[in-house]
Structure formats: structure tokens, C-alpha cells
VEXDREN-2710 file (C-alpha; in Angstrom, 1 decimal):
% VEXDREN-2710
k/r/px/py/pz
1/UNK/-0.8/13.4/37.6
2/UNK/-3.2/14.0/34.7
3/UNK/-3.1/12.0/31.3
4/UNK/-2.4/15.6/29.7
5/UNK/1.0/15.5/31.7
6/UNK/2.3/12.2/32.1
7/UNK/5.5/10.5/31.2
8/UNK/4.4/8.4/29.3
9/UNK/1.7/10.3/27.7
10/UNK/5.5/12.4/26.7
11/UNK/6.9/9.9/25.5
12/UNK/4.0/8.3/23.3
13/UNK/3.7/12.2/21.7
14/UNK/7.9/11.9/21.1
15/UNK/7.0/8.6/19.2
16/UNK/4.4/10.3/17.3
17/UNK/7.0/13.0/16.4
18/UNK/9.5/10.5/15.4
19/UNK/7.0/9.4/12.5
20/UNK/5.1/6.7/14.6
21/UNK/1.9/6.2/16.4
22/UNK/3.4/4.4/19.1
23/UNK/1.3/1.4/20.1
24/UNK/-0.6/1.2/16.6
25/UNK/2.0/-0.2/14.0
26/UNK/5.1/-0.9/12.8
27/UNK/6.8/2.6/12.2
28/UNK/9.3/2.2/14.6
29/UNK/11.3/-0.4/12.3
30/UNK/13.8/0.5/9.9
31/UNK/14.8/4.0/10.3
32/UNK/18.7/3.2/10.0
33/UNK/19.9/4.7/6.0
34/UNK/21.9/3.0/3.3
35/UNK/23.4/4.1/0.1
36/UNK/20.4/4.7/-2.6
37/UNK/20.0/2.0/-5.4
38/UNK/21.3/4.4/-7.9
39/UNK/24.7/5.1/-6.1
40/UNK/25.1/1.6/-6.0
41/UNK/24.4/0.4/-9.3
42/UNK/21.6/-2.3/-8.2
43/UNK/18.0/-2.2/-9.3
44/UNK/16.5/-3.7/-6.4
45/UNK/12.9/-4.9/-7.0
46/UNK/9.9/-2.7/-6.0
47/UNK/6.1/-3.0/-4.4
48/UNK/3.7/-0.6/-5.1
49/UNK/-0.4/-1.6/-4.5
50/UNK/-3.3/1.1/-4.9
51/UNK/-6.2/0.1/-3.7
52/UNK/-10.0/1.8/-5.0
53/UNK/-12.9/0.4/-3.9
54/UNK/-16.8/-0.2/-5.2
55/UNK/-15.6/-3.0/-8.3
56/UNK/-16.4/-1.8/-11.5
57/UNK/-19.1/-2.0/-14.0
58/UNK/-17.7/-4.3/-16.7
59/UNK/-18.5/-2.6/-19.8
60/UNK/-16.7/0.3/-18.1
61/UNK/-13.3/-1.8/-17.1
62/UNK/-13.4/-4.9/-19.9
63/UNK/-10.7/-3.9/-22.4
64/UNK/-12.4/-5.6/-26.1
65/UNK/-10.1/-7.6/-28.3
66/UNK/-7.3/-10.2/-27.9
67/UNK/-4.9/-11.2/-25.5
68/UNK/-2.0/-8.4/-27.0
69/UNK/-4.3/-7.0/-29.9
70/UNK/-6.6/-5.5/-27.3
71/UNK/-8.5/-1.7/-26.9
72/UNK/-8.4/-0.5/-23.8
73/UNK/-11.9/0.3/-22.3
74/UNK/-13.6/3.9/-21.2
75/UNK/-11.9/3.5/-18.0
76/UNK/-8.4/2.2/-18.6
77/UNK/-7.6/4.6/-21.4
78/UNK/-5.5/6.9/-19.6
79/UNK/-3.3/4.1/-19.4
80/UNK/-2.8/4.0/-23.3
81/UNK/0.9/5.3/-23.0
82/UNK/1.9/2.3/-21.0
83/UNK/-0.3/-0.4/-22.9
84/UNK/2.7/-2.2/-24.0
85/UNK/3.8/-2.5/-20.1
86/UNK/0.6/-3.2/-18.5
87/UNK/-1.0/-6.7/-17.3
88/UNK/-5.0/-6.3/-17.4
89/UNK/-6.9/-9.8/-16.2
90/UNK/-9.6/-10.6/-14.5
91/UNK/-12.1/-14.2/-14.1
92/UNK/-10.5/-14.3/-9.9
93/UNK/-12.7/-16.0/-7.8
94/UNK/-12.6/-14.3/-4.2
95/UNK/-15.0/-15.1/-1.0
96/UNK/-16.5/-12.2/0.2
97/UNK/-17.1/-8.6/-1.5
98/UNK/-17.9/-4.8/-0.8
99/UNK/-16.7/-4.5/3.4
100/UNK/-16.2/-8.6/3.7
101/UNK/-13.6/-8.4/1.1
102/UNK/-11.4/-5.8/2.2
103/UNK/-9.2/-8.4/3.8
104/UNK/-8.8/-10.9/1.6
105/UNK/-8.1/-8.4/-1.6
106/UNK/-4.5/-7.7/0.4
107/UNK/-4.3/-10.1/3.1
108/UNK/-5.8/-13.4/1.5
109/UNK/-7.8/-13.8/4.7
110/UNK/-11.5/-13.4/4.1
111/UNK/-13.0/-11.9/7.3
112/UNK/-14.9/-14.2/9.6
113/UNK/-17.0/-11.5/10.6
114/UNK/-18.3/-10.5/6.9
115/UNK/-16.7/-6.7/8.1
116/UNK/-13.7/-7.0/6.5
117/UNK/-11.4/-7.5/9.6
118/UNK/-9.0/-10.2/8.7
119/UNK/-8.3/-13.2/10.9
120/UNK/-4.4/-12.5/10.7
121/UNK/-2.2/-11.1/8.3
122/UNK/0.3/-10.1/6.8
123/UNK/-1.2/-8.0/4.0
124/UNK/1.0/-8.8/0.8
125/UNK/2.7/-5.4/1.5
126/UNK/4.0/-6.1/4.5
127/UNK/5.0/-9.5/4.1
128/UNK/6.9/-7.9/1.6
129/UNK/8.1/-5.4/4.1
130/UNK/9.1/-7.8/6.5
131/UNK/11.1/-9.8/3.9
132/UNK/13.0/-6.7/3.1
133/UNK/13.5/-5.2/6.1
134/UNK/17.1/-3.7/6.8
135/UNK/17.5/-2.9/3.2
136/UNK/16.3/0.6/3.3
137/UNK/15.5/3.1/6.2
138/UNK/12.2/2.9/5.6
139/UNK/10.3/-0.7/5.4
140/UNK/7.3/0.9/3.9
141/UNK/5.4/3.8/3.2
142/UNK/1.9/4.1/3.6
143/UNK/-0.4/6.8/2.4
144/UNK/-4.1/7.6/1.9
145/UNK/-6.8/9.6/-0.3
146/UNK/-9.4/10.6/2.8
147/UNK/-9.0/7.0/3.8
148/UNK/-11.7/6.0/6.5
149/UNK/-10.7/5.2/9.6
150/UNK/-13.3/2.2/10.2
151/UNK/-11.8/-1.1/11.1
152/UNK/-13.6/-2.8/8.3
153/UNK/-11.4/-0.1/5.7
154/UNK/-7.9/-1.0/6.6
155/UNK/-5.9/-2.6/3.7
156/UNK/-2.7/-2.9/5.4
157/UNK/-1.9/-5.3/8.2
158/UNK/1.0/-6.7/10.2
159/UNK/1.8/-10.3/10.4
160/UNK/-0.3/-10.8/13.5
161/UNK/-3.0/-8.4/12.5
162/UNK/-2.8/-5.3/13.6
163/UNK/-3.7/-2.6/11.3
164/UNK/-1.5/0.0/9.6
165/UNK/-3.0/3.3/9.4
166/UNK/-2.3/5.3/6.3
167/UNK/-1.1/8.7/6.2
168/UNK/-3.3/11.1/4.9
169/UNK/-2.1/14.1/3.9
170/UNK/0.7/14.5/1.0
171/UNK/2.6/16.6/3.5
172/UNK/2.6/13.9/5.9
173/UNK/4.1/11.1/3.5
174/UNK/6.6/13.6/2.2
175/UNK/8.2/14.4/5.7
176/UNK/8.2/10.4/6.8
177/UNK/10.8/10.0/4.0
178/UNK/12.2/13.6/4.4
179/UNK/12.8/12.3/8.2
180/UNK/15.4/9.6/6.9
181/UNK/16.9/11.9/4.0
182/UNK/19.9/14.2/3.9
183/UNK/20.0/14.0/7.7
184/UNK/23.1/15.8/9.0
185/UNK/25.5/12.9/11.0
186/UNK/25.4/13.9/14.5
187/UNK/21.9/15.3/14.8
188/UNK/21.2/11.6/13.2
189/UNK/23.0/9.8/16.2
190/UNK/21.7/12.4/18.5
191/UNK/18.2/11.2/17.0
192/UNK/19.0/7.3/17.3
193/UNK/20.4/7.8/20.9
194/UNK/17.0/9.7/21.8
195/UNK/15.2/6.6/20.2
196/UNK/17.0/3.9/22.0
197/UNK/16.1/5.7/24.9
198/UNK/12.4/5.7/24.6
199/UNK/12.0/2.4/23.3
200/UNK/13.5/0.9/26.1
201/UNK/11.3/3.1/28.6
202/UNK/8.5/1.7/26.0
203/UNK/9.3/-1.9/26.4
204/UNK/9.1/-1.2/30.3
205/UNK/5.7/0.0/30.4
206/UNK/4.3/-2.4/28.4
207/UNK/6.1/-5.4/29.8
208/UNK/4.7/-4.0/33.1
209/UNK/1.0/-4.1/32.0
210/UNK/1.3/-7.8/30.6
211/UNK/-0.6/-9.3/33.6
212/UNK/-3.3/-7.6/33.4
213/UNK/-4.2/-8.2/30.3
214/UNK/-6.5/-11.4/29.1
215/UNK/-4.7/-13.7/26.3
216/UNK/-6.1/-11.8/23.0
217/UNK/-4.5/-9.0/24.2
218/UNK/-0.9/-10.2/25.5
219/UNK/-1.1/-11.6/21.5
220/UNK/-1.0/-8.1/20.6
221/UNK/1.3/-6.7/23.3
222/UNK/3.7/-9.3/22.5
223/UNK/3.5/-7.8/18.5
224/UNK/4.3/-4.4/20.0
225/UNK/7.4/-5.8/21.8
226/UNK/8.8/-7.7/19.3
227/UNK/8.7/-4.8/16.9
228/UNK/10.5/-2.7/19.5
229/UNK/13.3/-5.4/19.7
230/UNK/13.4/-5.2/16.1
231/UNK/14.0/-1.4/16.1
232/UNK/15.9/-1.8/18.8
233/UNK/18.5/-4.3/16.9
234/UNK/18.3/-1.7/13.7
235/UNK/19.6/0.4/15.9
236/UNK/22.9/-1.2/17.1
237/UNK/23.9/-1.4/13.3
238/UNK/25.9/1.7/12.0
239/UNK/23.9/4.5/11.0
240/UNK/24.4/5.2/6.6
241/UNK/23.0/8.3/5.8
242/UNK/20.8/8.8/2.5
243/UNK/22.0/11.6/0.3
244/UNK/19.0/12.5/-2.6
245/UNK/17.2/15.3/-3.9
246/UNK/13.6/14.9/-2.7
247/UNK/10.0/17.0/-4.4
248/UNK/8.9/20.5/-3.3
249/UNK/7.3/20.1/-0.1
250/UNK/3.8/19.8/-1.3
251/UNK/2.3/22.1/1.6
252/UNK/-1.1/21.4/3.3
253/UNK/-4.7/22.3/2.6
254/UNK/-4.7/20.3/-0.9
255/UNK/-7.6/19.0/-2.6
256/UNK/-7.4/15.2/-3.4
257/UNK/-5.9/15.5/-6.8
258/UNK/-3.0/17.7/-5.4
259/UNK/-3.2/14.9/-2.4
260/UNK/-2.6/12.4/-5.1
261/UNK/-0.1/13.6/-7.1
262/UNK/1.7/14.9/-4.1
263/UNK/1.8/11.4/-2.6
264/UNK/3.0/10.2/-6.2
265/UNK/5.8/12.2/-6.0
266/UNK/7.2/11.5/-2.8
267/UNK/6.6/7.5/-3.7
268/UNK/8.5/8.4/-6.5
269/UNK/11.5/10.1/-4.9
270/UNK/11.3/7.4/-2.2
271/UNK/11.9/4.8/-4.4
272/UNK/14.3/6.0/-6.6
273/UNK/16.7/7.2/-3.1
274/UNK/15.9/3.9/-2.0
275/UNK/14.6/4.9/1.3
276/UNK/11.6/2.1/0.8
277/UNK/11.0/-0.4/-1.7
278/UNK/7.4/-1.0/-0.4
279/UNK/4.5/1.4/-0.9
280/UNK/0.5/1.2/-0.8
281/UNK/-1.9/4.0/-1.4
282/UNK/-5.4/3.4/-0.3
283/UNK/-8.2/5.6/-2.0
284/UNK/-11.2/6.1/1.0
285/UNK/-12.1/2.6/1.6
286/UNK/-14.3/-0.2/0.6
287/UNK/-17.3/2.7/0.0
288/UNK/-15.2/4.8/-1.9
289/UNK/-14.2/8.5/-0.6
290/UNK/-16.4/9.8/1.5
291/UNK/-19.3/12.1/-0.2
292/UNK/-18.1/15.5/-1.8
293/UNK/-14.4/15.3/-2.3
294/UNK/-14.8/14.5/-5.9
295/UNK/-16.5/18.1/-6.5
296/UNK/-12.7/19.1/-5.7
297/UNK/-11.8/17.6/-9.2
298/UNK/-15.1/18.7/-10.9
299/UNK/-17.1/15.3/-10.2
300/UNK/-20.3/15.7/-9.0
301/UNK/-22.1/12.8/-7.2
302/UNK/-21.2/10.2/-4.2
303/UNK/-19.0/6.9/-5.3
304/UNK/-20.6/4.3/-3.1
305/UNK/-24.0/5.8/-3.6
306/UNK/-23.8/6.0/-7.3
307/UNK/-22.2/2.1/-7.1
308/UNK/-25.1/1.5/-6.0
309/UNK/-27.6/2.9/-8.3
310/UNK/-28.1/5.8/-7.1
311/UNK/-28.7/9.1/-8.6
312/UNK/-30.0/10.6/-11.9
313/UNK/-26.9/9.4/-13.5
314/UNK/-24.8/6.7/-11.6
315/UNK/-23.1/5.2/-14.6
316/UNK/-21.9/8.2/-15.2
317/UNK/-20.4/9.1/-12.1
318/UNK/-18.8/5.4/-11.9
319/UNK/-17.5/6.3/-15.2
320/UNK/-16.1/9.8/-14.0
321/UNK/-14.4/8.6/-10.9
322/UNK/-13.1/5.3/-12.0
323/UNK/-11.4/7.3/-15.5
324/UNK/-10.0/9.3/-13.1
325/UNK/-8.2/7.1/-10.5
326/UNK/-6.7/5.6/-13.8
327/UNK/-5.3/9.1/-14.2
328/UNK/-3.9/9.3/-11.5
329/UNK/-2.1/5.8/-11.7
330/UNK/-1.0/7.1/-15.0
331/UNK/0.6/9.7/-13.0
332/UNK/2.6/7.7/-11.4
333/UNK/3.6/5.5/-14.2
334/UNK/4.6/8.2/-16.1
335/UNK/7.2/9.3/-13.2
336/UNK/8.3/5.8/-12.8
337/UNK/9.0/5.6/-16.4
338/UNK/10.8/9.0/-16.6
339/UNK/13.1/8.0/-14.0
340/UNK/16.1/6.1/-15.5
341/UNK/17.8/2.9/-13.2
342/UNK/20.8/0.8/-14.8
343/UNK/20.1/0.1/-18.1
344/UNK/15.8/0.4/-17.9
345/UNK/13.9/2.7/-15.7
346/UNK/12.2/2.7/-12.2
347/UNK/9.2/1.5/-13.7
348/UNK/11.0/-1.6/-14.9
349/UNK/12.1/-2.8/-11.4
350/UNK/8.7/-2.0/-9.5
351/UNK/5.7/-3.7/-9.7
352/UNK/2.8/-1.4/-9.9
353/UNK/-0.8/-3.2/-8.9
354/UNK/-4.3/-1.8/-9.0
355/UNK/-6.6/-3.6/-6.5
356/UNK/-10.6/-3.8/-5.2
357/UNK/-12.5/-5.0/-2.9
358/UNK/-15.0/-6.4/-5.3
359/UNK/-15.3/-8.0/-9.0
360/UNK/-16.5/-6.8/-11.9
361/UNK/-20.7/-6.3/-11.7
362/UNK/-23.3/-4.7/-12.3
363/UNK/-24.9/-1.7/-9.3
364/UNK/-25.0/-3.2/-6.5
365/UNK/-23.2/-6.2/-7.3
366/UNK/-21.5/-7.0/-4.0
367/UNK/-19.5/-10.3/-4.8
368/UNK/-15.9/-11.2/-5.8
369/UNK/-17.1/-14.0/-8.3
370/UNK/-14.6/-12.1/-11.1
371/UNK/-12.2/-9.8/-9.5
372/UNK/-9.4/-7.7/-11.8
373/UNK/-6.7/-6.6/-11.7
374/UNK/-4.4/-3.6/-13.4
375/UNK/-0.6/-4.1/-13.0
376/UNK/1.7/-2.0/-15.0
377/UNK/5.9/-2.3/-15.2
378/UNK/8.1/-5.1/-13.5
379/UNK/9.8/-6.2/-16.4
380/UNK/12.8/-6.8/-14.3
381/UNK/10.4/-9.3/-12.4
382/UNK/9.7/-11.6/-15.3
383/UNK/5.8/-9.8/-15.2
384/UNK/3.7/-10.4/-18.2
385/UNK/3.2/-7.4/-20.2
386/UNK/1.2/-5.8/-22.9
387/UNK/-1.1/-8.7/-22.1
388/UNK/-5.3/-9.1/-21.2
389/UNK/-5.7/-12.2/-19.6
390/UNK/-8.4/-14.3/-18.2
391/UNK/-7.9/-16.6/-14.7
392/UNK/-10.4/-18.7/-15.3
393/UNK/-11.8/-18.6/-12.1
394/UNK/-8.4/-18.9/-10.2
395/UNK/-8.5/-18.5/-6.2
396/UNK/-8.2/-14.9/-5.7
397/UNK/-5.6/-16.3/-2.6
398/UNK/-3.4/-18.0/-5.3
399/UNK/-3.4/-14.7/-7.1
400/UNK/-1.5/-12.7/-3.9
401/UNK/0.7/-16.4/-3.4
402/UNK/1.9/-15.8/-7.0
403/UNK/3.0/-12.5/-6.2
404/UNK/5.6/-13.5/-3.9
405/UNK/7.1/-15.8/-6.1
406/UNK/7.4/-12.6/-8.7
407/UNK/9.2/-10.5/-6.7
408/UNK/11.9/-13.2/-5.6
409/UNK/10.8/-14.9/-2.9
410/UNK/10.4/-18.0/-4.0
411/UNK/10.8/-20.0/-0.9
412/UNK/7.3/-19.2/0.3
413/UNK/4.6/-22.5/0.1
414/UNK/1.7/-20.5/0.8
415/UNK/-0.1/-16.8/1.4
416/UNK/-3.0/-16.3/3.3
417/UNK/-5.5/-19.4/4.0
418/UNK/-5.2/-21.2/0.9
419/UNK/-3.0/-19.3/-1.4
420/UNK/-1.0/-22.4/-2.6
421/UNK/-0.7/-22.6/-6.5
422/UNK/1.2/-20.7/-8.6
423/UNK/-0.3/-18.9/-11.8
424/UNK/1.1/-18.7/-15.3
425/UNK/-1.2/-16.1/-16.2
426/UNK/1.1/-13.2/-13.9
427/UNK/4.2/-14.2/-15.6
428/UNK/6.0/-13.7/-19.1
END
């Protein structure tokens, strides 16, 4: 029987249909609704990391003036409406840059390899994921502007490794929640019966190839199983459906700024139904987006090539591109902060960070000897706002272990390979 038309081939497409890529990452978990936030009165806490890449020229990023009488610089100052809820620092002292630091910047694990695949994981999303999971139908979202595909461009990454594949299209992040929202009740259990049913077929077929494989990849296989008897357990629980108004369905065939603002929306909607409190939005990878998009948006000129020197007028592109991502975070933030929760806003409960793969630097400055960071909201997390701050050279690694204690879980010792002491800089 050809590939084309075999079972399992079927049943692999079925996963795919269900929102997953089957064998690839951990989609399959926490499907099973609850009651949104709002209904309930909470105001859970919230993860949100974009992630840009090329580092940034620092008299481009470098707000001037003191820790809370500061100016925000040429690129932050779309952010100016939130200044009094925003936590700029940088002085972080990473490992590797440019593709070697793609890892690290989310999973604290500099790559061996200097290609930015990490030695394990989690990435800081998912081990917030993983911490939460149950909580909401969906344990995270995932989405993408052009993101790369290369291995080396990945930002998020299960506890044992694996990459998570971001979706791409605003389309395609809009119907993963839409999947899980306003669902009618029996075509619901009809859908959890159907899944049950695969993904014990699933487990078969992959139990039955476990001897043939060499011990690198039974590591992974066993991944793929345990996150099947994961979902599998989720879906033993009683099925609560999620009642909430969602965005227009953004459509297809949009440049990246309707990409952008599309995915906004659905993180927005997603978070405020409470169908994930986890979400990451990576921009290209660690060369930027891929030549040409950014004529879409009336920028001229390649990122990585212009990081690099390049062109008749590379600080000027940089400048372009990088002012514009801001915008695009301001977005967001303002959507956030025009959402009202309890007695504060959705803004106030999530934690909104702004990541890259490299520190501050001149073109072609490939190193992470003073990474920054943009975070903006999480009052209700005891974040330090309206605030520019230096690290003093703090271990990047320490940076992402801090963030764990912020958002509650403060049981953790460590994060990453040596992620072990807490800094005052990221708190009020």
C-alpha cells in the first residue's frame, strides 16, 4: 500500500486536522475547556515572549536619562503610552550570539554546536506551559512572522528538546483557539471520542517501532508517548466548554503587518477567554525575516544584511525595522490594556517580554556580552515598572530563572545550565 494511502499516513493527516503535527510537538495536550478567567472572577497570571532577532545598535535601543526620569530612544518610542508600565534593562551577560544564541535567549542552554540547537529544554515558555497545564484548553499558543524553518531558528522547545514549530499564518493561530471555543457539546465529545481513538492507535505504532530504533531516538519516542498519555489522561476529565466572543477571522493572503496584528488579536482574545495563558510570537529567526517582506510595510532593504553593514544605508534600515516591531508590540499592549480583568486590566496580569538573540552592538557585532530586554505590564506579578535598569553583567541564565520565580513558581532552584540566582533588578 502506498505512503499516499496508508493508515497511518490517515491518521497522522486526522492529527494534523485536529491542530497538531503529529510526531513533531506537543499539540496534542490540553484541549479539554474550562470556564474563562473573566466568568470566574480570577486573574490568573499570563506569559507572552516575542522574540526579533539581529541585537540592536545601541544608540538606536539605549533609552537616555535616569532609572524612572528616562527618554525613550528612536526605537522604543512607540512604546511611550505604556512608559509608566514598561521594564527596559540591559548589561546581561549571555554565551553565544547571532545562530549560537538562539537557544539560550529562551531555553538557557547555549548550543554545543555554536547552531543554536539547545542541549535540552524546556524553553521558559513551555516550562511555563507545563506548570500550567490543565488550567486551560490550550497549554500554549505558538505563532510566527515568516519564521524560518531551520533548526538553528527554533525558539520554542519541549522539556526534552524537541522543537515547537510556530504557526505561521494569522489564520492559522486564530482557528487553533477557534478549535476549543464555543464548541457545540456533543460534536465536542464526538471530537474527544475520535481523539482517544487515534491516540491509542498512535501509541501502538510507535510503541511497535521502539526496537528498531538506536538510544537518541527511543529518547525522543519516549517524549512522543508520554505526551500522548498526557492527552490521553486530559481526556478522561469532563469536557467544560469555553463560551467567548472571538476576532473576525482574519482571512489568508496577508502581508506581515496584517500577519501581526492578526496574531495580536487572537493572543488577545485567547487570553482574555482563557483558552491559554502561555503565548510566544517569533519574528523570522535569528537573521531576521527573510529578504523582501518588509517592502510589504514600506521598508526597503534586508534585516540581516543591513545588521551587518550592508547597503547604502544600513542604520537606517535597522532603525526602520526595529521602530517598527516596537509598533507592533505597542499593538498588543494597547489591546491588553483596553481589555478590563477584576479590578486592573489584562495587561496587568500578563507579563509581556521582548527578546534577542544577541546584545546590544555595533554591525556585525555577533556577541551576547550586553543583552536587553523590553518587558511591559505584570503588575499583578510584583514586575518592576516605569523603570531602566542596568544588570551589571548578570548571567543571562539567572535572567530566565528569575522569571519563574515572577510568575509564581517559586519552588524552582534552577533554569537552564546555571540559571541559579535570583535578580532584584526584575522586581518592584
Amino acid at each position: 500500500m502506498s505512503r499516499r494511502h496508508s493508515p497511518l499516513f490517515a491518521r497522522r493527516n486526522l492529527l494534523r486536522g485536529m491542530g497538531g503535527a503529529a510526531l513533531a510537538m506537543p499539540f496534542l495536550a490540553g484541549l479539554a475547556g474550562r470556564q474563562s478567567a473573566a466568568d470566574s472572577g480570577e486573574a490568573p497570571l499570563r506569559f507572552f515572549l516575542m522574540f526579533t532577532g539581529n541585537g540592536q545598535l545601541p544608540e538606536h535601543w539605549l533609552p537616555t536619562g535616569g532609572e524612572t526620569d528616562f527618554s525613550l530612544s528612536p526605537v522604543l518610542e512607540p512604546l511611550e503610552p505604556f512608559r509608566d508600565k514598561l521594564l527596559l534593562a540591559h548589561g546581561l551577560q549571555g554565551v553565544k550570539g547571532h545562530s549560537g544564541g538562539m537557544s539560550e535567549t529562551t531555553t538557557g542552554r547555549p548550543a554545543l554546536n555554536g547552531e543554536g540547537v539547545p542541549t535540552g529544554g524546556p524553553s521558559i515558555d513551555q516550562f511555563f506551559a507545563d506548570r500550567w497545564r490543565g488550567q486551560t484548553p490550550l497549554p500554549s499558543l505558538e505563532m510566527g512572522i515568516v519564521p524560518t524553518g531551520s533548526a538553528s531558528d527554533q525558539i520554542c522547545y519541549s522539556e526534552g528538546g524537541l522543537p515547537i514549530p510556530p504557526i505561521p499564518s494569522a489564520l492559522g493561530s486564530f482557528e487553533r483557539v477557534f478549535a476549543v471555543t464555543n464548541e457545540d457539546p456533543v460534536v465536542a465529545e464526538q471530537r474527544r471520542a475520535q481523539e482517544t481513538s487515534v491516540l491509542d492507535v498512535l501509541a501502538g505504532d510507535l510503541q511497535g517501532i521502539q526496537g528498531k530504533l538506536g538510544s537518541s531516538g527511543r529518547v525522543l519516542l519516549n517524549e512522543h508517548l508520554e505526551l500522548i498519555r498526557q492527552r490521553e489522561l486530559e481526556l478522561m476529565g469532563p469536557y467544560i466548554p469555553v463560551s467567548c466572543d472571538l476576532p473576525a477571522n482574519p482571512g489568508s493572503g496577508l502581508n506581515i503587518g496584517e500577519t501581526w496584528r492578526g496574531h495580536n488579536d487572537t493572543l488577545v482574545s485567547a487570553f482574555r477567554c482563557d483558552v491559554t495563558r502561555v503565548a510566544t510570537l517569533r519574528v523570522g529567526g535569528w537573521g531576521g525575516i527573510e529578504s523582501g517582506h518588509y517592502d510589504e510595510v514600506g521598508i526597503n532593504g534586508s534585516h540581516h544584511n543591513a545588521a551587518h553593514g550592508g547597503g547604502s544605508d544600513p542604520g537606517g534600515i535597522l532603525l526602520a525595522i526595529n521602530r517598527w516591531h516596537a509598533e507592533q508590540m505597542a499593538h498588543l499592549l494597547a489591546a491588553l490594556e483596553a481589555t478590563p480583568e477584576g479590578d486592573g486590566t489584562l495587561l496587568d496580569s500578563t507579563v509581556v517580554l521582548w527578546v534577542n538573540e544577541m546584545g546590544l552592538g555595533n554591525f556585525n557585532h555577533h556577541s551576547r556580552d550586553d543583552v536587553h530586554i523590553v518587558m511591559a505590564g505584570g503588575a499583578c506579578a510584583g514586575l518592576a515598572q516605569g523603570r531602566f535598569r542596568h544588570f551589571g553583567g548578570a548571567n543571562y541564565q539567572d535572567f530566565l530563572y528569575s522569571l519563574t520565580h515572577l510568575l509564581g513558581e517559586t519552588d524552582v532552584a534552577s533554569f537552564g545550565d546555571d540559571g541559579v540566582q535570583l535578580l532584584p533588578e526584575l522586581f518592584a
